[in-house]
PASEBA-1860 file (N, C-alpha, C; in nm, 3 decimals):
! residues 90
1> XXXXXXXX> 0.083/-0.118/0.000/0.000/0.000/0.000/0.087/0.125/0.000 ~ 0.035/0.242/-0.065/0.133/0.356/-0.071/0.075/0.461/0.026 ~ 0.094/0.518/0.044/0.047/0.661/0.125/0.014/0.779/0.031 ~ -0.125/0.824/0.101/-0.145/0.969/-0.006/-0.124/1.076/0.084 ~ -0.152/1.187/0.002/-0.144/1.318/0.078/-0.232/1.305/0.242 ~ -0.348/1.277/0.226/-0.362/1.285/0.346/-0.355/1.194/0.470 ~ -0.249/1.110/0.403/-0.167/0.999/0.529/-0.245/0.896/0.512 ~ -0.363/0.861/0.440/-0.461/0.731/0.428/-0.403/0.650/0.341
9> XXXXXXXX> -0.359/0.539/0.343/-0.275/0.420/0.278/-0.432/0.408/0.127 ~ -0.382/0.344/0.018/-0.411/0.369/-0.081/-0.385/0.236/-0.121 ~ -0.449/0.138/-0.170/-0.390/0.009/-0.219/-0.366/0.040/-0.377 ~ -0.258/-0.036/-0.398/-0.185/-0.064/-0.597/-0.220/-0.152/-0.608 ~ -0.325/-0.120/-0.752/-0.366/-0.266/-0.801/-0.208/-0.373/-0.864 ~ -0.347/-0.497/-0.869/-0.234/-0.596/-0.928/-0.294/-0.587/-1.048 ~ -0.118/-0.573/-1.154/-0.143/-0.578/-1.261/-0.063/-0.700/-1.300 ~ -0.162/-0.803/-1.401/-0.095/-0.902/-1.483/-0.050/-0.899/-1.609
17> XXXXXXXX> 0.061/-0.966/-1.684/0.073/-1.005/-1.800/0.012/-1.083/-1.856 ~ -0.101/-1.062/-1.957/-0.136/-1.163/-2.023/-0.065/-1.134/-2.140 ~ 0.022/-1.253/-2.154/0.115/-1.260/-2.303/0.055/-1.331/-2.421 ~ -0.047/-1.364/-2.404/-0.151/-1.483/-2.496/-0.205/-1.358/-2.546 ~ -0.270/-1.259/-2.507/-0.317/-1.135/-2.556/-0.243/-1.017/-2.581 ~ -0.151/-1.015/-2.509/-0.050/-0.886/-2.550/-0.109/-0.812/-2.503 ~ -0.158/-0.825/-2.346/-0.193/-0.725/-2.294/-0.139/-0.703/-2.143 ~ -0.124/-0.581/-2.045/-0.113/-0.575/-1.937/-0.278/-0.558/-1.858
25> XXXXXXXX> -0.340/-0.624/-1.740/-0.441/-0.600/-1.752/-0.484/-0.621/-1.570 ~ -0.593/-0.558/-1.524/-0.589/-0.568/-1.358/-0.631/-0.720/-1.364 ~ -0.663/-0.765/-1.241/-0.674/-0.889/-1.212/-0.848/-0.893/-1.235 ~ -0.932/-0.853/-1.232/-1.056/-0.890/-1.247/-1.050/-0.862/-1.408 ~ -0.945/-0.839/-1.504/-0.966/-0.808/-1.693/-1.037/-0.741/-1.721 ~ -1.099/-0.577/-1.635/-1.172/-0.507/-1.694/-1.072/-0.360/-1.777 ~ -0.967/-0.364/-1.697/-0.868/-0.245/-1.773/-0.763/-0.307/-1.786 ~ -0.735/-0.252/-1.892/-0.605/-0.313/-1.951/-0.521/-0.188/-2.065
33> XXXXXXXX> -0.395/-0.230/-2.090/-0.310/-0.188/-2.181/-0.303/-0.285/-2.268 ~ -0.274/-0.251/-2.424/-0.284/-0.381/-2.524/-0.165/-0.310/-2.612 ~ -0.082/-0.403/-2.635/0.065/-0.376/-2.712/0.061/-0.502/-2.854 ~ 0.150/-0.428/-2.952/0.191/-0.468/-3.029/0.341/-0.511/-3.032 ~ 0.384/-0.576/-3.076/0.535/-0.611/-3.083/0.601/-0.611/-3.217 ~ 0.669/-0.492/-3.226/0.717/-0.468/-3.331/0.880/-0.466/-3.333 ~ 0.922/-0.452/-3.482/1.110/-0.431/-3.441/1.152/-0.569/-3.434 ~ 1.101/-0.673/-3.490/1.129/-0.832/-3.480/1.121/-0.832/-3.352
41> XXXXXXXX> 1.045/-0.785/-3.249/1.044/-0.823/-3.126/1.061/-0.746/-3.041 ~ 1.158/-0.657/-3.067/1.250/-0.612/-2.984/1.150/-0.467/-2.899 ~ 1.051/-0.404/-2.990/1.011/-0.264/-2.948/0.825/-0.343/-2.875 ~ 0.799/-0.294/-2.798/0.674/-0.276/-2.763/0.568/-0.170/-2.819 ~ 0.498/-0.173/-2.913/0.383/-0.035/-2.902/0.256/-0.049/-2.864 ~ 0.248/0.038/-2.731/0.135/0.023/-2.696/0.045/0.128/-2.704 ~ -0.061/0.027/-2.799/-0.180/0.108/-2.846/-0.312/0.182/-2.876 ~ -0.318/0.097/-2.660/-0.469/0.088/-2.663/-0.457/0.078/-2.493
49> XXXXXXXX> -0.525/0.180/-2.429/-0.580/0.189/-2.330/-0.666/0.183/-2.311 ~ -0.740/0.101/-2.176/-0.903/0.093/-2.170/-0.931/0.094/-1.990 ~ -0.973/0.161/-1.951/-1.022/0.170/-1.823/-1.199/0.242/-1.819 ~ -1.229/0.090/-1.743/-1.394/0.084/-1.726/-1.438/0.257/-1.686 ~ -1.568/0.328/-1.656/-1.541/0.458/-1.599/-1.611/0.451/-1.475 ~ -1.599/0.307/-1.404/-1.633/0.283/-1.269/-1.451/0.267/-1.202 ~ -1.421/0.262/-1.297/-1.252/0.243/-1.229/-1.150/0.375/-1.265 ~ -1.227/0.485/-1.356/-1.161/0.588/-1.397/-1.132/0.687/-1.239
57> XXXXXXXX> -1.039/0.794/-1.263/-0.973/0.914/-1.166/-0.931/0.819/-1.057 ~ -0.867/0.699/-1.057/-0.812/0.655/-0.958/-0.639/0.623/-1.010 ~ -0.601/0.648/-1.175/-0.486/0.616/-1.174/-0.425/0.505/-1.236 ~ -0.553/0.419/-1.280/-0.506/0.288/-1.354/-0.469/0.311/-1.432 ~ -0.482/0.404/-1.587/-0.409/0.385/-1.678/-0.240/0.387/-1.661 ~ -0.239/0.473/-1.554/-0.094/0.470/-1.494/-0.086/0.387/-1.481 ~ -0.114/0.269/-1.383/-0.050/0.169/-1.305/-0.036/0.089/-1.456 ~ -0.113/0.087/-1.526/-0.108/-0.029/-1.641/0.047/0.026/-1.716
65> XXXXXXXX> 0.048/0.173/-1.740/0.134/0.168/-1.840/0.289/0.153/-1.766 ~ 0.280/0.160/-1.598/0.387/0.160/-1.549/0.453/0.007/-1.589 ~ 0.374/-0.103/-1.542/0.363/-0.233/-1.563/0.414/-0.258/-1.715 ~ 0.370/-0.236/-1.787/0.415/-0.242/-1.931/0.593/-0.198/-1.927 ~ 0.610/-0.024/-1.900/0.731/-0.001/-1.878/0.836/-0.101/-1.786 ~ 0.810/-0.126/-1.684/0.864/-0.198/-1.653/0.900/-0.335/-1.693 ~ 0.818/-0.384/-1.743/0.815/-0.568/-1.839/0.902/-0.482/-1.935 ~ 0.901/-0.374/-2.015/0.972/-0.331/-2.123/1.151/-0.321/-2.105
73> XXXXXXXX> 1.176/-0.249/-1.995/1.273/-0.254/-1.961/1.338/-0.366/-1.924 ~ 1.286/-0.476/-1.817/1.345/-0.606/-1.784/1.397/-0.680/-1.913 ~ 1.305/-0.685/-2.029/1.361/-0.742/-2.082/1.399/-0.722/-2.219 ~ 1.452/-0.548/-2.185/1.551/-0.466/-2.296/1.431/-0.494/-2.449 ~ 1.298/-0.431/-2.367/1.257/-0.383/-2.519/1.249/-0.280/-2.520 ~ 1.246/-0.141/-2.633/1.211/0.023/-2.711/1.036/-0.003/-2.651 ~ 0.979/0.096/-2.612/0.863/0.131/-2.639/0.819/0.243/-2.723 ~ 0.736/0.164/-2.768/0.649/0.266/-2.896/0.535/0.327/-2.838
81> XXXXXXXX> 0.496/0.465/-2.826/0.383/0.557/-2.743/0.316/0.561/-2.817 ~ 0.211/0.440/-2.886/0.100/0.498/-2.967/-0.048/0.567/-2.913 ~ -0.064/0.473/-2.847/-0.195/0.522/-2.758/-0.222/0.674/-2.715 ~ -0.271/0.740/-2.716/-0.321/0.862/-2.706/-0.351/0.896/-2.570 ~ -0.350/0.831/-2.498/-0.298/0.848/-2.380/-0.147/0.884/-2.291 ~ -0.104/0.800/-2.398/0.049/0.792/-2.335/0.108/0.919/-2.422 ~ 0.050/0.958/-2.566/0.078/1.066/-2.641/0.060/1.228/-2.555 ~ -0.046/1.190/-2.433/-0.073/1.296/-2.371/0.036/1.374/-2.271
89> XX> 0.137/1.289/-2.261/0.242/1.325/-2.183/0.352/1.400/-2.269 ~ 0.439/1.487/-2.192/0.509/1.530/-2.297/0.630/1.511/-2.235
END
């Protein structure tokens, strides 16, 4: 659990790999990140964000795309920012 501003612990969802789908996704499969694998392998692009809007302003698309970044890095792939979400950052 993390701590927020006003000292009330905050639980982080669990996010899974489903590699059968090419997706990062919470444990009940209602939000998810969905990637492509491009670059013979090597690059991730992920292209598709989806968070239910009973689960929206809490942060999941974050947690999903953190999860992704991280699987990306472990195992030395490029990510590709297609999603329009992740385009929203600068």
């Amino acid at each position: 659990m993390a701590a927020t501003s006003l000292g009330v612990a905050k639980e982080v969802p669990k996010i899974v790999w489903n590699e059968a789908q090419h997706k990062f996704e919470t444990e009940d499969k209602k939000a998810y990140v969905q990637y492509v694998l491009r670059n013979n392998g090597k690059a991730m692009d992920l292209v598709h964000t989806y968070v239910p809007s009973s689960m929206r302003g809490l942060g999941m698309a974050s947690h999903l795309c953190v999860a992704a970044f991280n699987h990306a890095k472990s195992h030395s792939l490029s990510i590709i920012p297609t999603c329009s979400y992740l385009l929203g950052f600068d």
